[in-house]
N, C-alpha and C positions, 0 to 999 in steps of 0.2 A: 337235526331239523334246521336249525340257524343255519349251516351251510350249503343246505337244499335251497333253503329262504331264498340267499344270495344269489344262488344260479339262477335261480326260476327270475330272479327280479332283474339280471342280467340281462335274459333271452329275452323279458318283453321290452325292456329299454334295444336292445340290438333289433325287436321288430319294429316298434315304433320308428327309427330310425331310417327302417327300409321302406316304410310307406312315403315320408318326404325325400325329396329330391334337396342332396347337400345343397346348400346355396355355396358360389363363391366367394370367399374371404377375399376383402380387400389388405394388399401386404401392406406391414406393419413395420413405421423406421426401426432403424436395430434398438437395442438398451443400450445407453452408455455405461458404461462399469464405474461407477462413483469408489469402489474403491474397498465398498462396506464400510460399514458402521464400526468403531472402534472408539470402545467404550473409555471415557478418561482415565487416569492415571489417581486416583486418592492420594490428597494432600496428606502428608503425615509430618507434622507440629514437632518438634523436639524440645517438648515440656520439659524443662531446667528447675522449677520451679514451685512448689507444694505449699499450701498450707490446709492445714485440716481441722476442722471444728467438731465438739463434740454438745449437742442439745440435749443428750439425755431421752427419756421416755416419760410415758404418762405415767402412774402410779397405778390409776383405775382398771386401765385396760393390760397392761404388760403386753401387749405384742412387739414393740420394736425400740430400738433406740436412732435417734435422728444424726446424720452426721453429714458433714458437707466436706467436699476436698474438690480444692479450687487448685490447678493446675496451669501455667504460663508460661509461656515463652521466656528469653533471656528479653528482658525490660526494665527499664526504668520505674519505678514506683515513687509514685507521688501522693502523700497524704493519705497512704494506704490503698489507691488505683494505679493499678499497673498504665504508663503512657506508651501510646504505640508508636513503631510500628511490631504490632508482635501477634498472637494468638490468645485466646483464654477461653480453659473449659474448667465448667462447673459439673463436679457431680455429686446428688444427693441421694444418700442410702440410709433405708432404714434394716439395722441389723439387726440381730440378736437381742435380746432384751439383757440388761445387765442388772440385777436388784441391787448391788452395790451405788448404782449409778455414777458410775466414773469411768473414764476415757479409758478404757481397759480396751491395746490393740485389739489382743486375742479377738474379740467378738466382731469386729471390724472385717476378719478374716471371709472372702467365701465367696461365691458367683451371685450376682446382682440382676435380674432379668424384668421384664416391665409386667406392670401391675395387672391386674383380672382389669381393675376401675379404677375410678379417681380416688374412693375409697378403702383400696386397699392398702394398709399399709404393713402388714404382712412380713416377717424377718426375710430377707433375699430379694428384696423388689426395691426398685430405685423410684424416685419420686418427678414422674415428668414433666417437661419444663412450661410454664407459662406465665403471662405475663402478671402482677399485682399491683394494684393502687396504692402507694404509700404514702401517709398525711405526713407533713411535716409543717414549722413555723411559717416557711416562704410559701406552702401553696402542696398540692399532689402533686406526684411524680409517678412514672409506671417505671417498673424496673421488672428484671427477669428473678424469675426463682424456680427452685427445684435444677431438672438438670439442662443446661444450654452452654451453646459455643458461641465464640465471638472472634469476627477479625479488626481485632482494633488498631484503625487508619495510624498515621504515622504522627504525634503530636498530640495525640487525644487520648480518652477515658471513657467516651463514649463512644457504643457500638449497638448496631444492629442485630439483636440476638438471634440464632439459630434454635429454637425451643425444641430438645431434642424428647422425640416419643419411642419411638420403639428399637431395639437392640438389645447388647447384653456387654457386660463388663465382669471383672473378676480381679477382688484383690488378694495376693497371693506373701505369704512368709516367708521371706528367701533364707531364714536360719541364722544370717549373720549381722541383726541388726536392721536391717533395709528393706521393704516392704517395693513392691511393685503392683501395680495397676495396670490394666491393660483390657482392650476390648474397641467395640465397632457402633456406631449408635448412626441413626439416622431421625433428623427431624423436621420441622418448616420448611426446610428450604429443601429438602427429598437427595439430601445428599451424606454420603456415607464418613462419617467421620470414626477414624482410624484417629486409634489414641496408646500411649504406652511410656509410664514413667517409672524411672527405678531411682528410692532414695530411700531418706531415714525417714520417720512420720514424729513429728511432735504437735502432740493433738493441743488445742486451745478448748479448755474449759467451761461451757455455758451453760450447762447446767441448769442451772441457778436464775441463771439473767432470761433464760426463754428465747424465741423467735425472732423478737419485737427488731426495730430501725437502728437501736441505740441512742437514738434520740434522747435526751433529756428533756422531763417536763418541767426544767426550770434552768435558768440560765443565770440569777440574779446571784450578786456575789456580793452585794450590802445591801441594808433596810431600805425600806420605799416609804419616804412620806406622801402621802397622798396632799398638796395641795396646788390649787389653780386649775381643778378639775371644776371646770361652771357649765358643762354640757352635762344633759340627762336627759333621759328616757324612758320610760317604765313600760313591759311588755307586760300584760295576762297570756300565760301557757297553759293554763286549765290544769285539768287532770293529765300531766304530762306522762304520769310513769303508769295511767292506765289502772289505777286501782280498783277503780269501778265503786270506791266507798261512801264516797263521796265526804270526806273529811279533811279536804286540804286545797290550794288554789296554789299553784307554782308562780311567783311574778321573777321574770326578769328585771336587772335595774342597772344600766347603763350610767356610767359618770367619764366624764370624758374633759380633755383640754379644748379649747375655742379648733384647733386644726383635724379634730378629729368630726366625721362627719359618719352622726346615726339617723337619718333617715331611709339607709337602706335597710337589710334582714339582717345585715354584716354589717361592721364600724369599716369605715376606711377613711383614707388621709393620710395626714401624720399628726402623734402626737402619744399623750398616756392616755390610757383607761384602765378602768377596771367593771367585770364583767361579773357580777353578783347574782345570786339565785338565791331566794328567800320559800319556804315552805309558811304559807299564811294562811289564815279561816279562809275554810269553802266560803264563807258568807261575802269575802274581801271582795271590795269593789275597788279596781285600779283607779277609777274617777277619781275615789276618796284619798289614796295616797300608800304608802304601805302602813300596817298597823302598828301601833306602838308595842315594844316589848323586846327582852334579849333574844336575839337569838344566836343560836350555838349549833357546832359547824355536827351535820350529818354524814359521818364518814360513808365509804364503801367499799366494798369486798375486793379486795384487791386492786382497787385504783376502777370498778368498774361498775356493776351493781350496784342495788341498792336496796341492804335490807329493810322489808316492807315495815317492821315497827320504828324505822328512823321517818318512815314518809309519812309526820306528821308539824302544825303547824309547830312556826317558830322556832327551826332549825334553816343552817345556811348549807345548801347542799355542795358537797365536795367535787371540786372538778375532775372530771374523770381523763384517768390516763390517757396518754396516747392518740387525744383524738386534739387536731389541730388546727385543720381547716375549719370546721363544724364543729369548733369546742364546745361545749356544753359542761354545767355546773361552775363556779366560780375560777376564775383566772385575772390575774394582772396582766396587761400586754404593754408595751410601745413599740407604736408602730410607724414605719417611712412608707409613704407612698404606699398604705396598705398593708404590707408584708412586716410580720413579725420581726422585730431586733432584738428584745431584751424581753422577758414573760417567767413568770412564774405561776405553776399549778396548786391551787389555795390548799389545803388540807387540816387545817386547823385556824384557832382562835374563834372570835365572837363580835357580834355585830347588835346596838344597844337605837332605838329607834326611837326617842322621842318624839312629840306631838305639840302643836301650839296651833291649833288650827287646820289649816292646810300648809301650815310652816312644818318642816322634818328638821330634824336634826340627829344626823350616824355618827355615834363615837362608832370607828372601824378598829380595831385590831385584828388582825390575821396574820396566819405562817404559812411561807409556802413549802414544799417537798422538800427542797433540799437538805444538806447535812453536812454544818448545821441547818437548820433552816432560820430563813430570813424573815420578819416582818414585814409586812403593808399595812400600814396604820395611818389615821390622821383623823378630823372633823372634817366633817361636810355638809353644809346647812343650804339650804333653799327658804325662800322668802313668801313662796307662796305654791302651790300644787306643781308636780312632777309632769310634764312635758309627755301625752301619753304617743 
């Protein structure tokens, strides 16, 4: 029937045809022959260079373990960035799951193909590349992560990332020692990158340390007496962490040097401060001043949270890891033209609040993170109500 269909639809297009009279085509200059299209040629890198990291997995879920293996051209490395002019490709795999958790090749072994979603992390799927926010003392920065290529210019460390999305890769156990990699990936920039390294793999251990920048939340390497600090400011942040209980009133308390200027959300200038968080009575009125009484520092869970029976008054809340730009909970900083130089993230000691009126007076003792860790201590009096 379908080839009945064809004919019969043939013969009225051939009548339709004979009822109009052909018109004459006007002729047509020739085509010039360009030559055809001829597809480029794939840059292929001759990566000289490995190093491989092992992040381990979650505990919770067991599906994968996290591994990054960064790949370079012959280059110069400076301060741990390779300088160009040369190549560098990143790629990250989530393998096998290890309950040991430790850099065991074996499980590293296998073909690596792109994810269902963003969400998959799946043993055999690579982690696609895109760009992230990273806080640090000076300010955010965007950097690449997951898997991406770079041609880094001739004298530099920075480059344009290629954020690679779809393809496949395979790393393979040659038997004597020497592991290879190899495979074709295309991403941002819609072009095929051709990759293929053979060497020995010595895995670096992370384990332990997690994802994070490397950054330390504390740079101090002797105690900090606190004095000549005559700037202050007291914020109300209300029910900050949202408890709905209404049993507590968060005050910020700003102490700062003459160069350092708090009239904005941020301190800026130059100069020291220190950047206190107090858990006070819901009843606390900033007008009046902070309230008398010790208070003792509120840890959290891992440098992050904050367990709800610490969020109550009279505790000094602990600065939370990792966050820099938008610190929050207690920190010591100095700072130039702004940008962090010297800072420690508070984790311990006690803060004692006297009262003489609207006169305050803080015995501080505090420690920050490091190890050992350091003190930030001193007196700090005002003569008459805190500057709101």
């Amino acid at each position: 029937m379908k080839k009945i269909f064809i004919t019969v639809l043939m013969v009225a297009v051939a009548v339709c045809a004979c009822d109009k009279a052909t018109p004459e085509r006007e002729p047509q200059p020739p085509v010039e022959d360009d030559g055809g299209f001829e597809e480029p040629e794939p840059d292929r890198p001759e990566y000289v260079n490995a190093n491989l990291i092992y992040y381990g997995g979650d505990d919770m879920d067991g599906l994968s373990d996290y591994w990054v293996l960064n790949l370079y051209t012959d280059m110069e490395v400076m301060d741990g960035y390779p300088v160009g002019p040369g190549q560098f490709l990143s790629l990250a795999m989530n393998a096998p799951y290890n309950e040991a958790q430790q850099p065991s090749l074996e499980f590293l072994v296998g073909q690596y193909v792109m994810p269902a979603n963003s969400m998959d992390f799946s043993a055999g799927t690579f982690i696609q590349g895109e760009m992230h926010e990273i806080d640090l003392p000076g300010g955010s920065i965007m950097r690449p992560d997951g898997c991406f290529f770079g041609d880094i210019p001739s004298g530099e460390t920075e480059f344009e990332p290629d954020l690679l999305r779809e393809g496949s890769f395979t790393v393979l156990d040659n038997g004597d020692g020497t592991f290879t990699v190899e495979g074709i990936m295309v991403g941002t920039e819609y072009v095929e990158r051709y990759f293929s390294y053979t060497g020995k793999f010595e895995p670096v251990d992370r384990a332990e340390g997690g994802q994070g920048t490397d950054v330390p939340n504390t740079n101090l390497t002797e105690d900090v007496l606190l004095e000549g600090l005559t700037e202050a400011r007291l914020i109300d942040k209300g029910d900050y962490f949202f408890t709905g209980e209404g049993n507590y009133r968060l005050f910020l308390l700003y102490i700062a040097e003459p160069g350092v200027d708090l009239s904005q959300d941020w301190p800026s200038g130059t100069g020291r401060l220190l950047h206190l968080e107090l858990f006070v009575p819901a009843d606390a009125d900033p007008a009046d001043g902070i309230p008398a009484g010790e208070y003792i520092m509120a840890n959290r869970i891992d440098g992050g949270y904050m367990d709800k029976e610490d969020i109550v008054p009279f505790r000094i809340v602990e600065g939370a890891a990792d966050v820099f730009e938008y610190n929050t909970g207690t920190w010591y900083q100095e700072i130039e033209e702004s940008v962090w130089v010297n800072y420690g993230r508070i984790t311990g000691g006690t803060v004692t609040v006297d009262r003489n009126g609207d006169s305050h007076t803080l015995s501080i003792d505090l420690t920050d993170c490091g190890d050992p860790a350091h003190r930030v201590y001193g007196v700090w009096e005002t003569s008459g109500p805190i500057s709101l």
